[in-house]
C-alpha positions in Angstrom: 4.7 87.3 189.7 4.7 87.2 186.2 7.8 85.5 185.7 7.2 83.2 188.5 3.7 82.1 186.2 5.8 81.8 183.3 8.2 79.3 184.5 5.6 77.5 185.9 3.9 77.2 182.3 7.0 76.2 180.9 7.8 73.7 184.3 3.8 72.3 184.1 2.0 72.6 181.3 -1.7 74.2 181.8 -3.0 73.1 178.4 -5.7 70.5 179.1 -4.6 69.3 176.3 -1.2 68.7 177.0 -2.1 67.3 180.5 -4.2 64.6 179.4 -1.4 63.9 176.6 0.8 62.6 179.5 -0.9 59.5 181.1 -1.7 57.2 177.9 -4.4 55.7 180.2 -6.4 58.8 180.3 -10.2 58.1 179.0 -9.5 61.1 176.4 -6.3 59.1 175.0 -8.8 56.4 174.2 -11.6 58.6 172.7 -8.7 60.4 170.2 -7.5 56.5 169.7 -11.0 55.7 168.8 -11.8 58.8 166.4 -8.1 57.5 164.5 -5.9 60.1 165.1 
């Protein structure tokens, strides 16, 4: 099982972070646009 997890982190990344890094639409794209960085 643990393997299986780990190749899914590496496949998908979990981060919320990383997941709303993807679509450049995403309203939290905007807010870090906004605050400059």
């Amino acid at each position: 099982d643990r393997s299986e997890t780990d190749g899914q982190k590496d496949g998908l990344p979990q981060e919320p972070w990383q997941a709303l890094r993807l679509p450049p639409a995403s309203p939290f794209d905007n807010f870090l646009k906004a605050a400059g960085c």
